[in-house]
C-alpha positions as a printed Julia matrix, in Angstrom:
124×3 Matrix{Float64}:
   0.0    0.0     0.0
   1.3    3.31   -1.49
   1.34   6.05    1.39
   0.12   9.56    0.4
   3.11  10.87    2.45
   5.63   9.06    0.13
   4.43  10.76   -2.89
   6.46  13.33   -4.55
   4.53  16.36   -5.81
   5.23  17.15   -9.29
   4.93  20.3   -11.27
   5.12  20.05  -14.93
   4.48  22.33  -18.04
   3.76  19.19  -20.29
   3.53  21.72  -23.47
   6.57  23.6   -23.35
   8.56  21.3   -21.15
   7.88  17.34  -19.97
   9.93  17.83  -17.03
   9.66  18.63  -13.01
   9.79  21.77  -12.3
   8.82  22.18   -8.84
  12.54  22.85   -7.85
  12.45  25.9   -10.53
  12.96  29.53   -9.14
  11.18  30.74  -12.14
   7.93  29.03  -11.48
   7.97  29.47   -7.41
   5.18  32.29   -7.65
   2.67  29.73  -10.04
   3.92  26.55   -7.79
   3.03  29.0    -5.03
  -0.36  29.68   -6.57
  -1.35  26.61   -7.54
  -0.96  24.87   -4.35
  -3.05  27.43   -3.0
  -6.18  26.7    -5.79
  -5.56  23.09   -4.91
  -5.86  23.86   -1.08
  -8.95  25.71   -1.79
 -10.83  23.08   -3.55
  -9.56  20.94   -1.4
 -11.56  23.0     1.33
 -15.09  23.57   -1.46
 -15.1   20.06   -2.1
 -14.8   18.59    1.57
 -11.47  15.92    0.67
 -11.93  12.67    2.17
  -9.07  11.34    1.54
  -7.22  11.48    4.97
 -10.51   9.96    6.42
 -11.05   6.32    7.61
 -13.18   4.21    5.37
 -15.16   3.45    8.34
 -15.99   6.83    8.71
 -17.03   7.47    5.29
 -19.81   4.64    5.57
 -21.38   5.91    8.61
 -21.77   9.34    6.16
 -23.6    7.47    3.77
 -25.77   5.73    6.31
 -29.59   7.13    6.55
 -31.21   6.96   10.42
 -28.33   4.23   10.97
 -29.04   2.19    7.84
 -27.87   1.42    4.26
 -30.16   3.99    2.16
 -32.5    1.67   -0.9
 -31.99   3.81   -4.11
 -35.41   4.13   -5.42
 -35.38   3.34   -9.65
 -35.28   5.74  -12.58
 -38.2    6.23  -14.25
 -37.84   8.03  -17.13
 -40.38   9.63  -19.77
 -39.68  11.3   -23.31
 -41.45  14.45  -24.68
 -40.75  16.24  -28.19
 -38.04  13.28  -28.54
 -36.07  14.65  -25.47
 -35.14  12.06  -22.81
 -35.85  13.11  -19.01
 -34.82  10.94  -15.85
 -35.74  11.54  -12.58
 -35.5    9.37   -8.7
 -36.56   9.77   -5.97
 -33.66   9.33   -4.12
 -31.82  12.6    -2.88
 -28.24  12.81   -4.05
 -28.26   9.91   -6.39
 -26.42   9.75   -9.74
 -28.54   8.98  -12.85
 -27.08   7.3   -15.57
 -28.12   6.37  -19.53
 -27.0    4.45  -22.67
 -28.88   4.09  -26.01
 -28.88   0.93  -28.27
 -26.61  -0.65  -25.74
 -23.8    2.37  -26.14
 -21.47   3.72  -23.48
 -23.27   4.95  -20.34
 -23.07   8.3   -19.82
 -23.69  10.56  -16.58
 -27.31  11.92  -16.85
 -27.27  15.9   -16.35
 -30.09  17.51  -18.96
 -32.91  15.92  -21.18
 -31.04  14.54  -24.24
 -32.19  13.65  -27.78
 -33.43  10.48  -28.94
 -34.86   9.1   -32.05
 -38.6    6.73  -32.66
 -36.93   3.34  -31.98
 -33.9    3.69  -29.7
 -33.83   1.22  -26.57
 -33.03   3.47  -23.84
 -31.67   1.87  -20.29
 -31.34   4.31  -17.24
 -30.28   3.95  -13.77
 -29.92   5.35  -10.35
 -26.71   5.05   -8.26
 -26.36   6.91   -4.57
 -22.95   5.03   -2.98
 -23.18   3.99    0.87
């Protein structure tokens, strides 16, 4: 098992030049400022990387137990797709003719005759 501590941070300008530069003293101030966007989505996003997998189950619990995700149901008007679940915070998910799924975010376009399969993922 890999250790985040062990890792080495790397900072590389992959157009103009493929290798580190973190120990550059020409690119301290955007090392400098990067770190500090990092750190800051690190903060927007709430990281849980540092925390114990335990932990992060009894997040996902609801009143003590493992949450049912309800199913899609879907419906198409004017040949626009539209999913819907009743479960808060779950992911939807489509594919038509048996292509590659894709994360469901708007209604989306479909054609007379395309077999549509959706579903509903909330992890924990």
């Amino acid at each position: 098992m890999v250790q985040a501590a062990n890792l080495k941070r790397q900072f590389l300008d992959l157009e103009h030049d493929p290798y580190d530069l973190i120990d550059q003293p020409d690119y301290h101030a955007d090392l400098v400022r990067m770190r500090a966007a990092v750190d800051d989505w690190l903060v927007r996003v709430e990281d849980w990387s540092e925390m114990h997998e335990g932990a992060m189950v009894e997040r996902f619990l609801v009143d003590g137990e493992v949450g049912i995700t309800s199913s899609p149901v879907f419906s198409i008007v004017n040949k626009k797709l539209s999913i819907v679940t009743g479960t808060a915070g779950a992911s939807l998910g489509y594919r038509i003719n048996k292509g590659q799924w894709f994360l469901y975010t708007n209604p989306v376009a479909v054609n007379s005759g395309d077999k549509i399969e959706t579903k509903a993922i909330r992890y924990g």
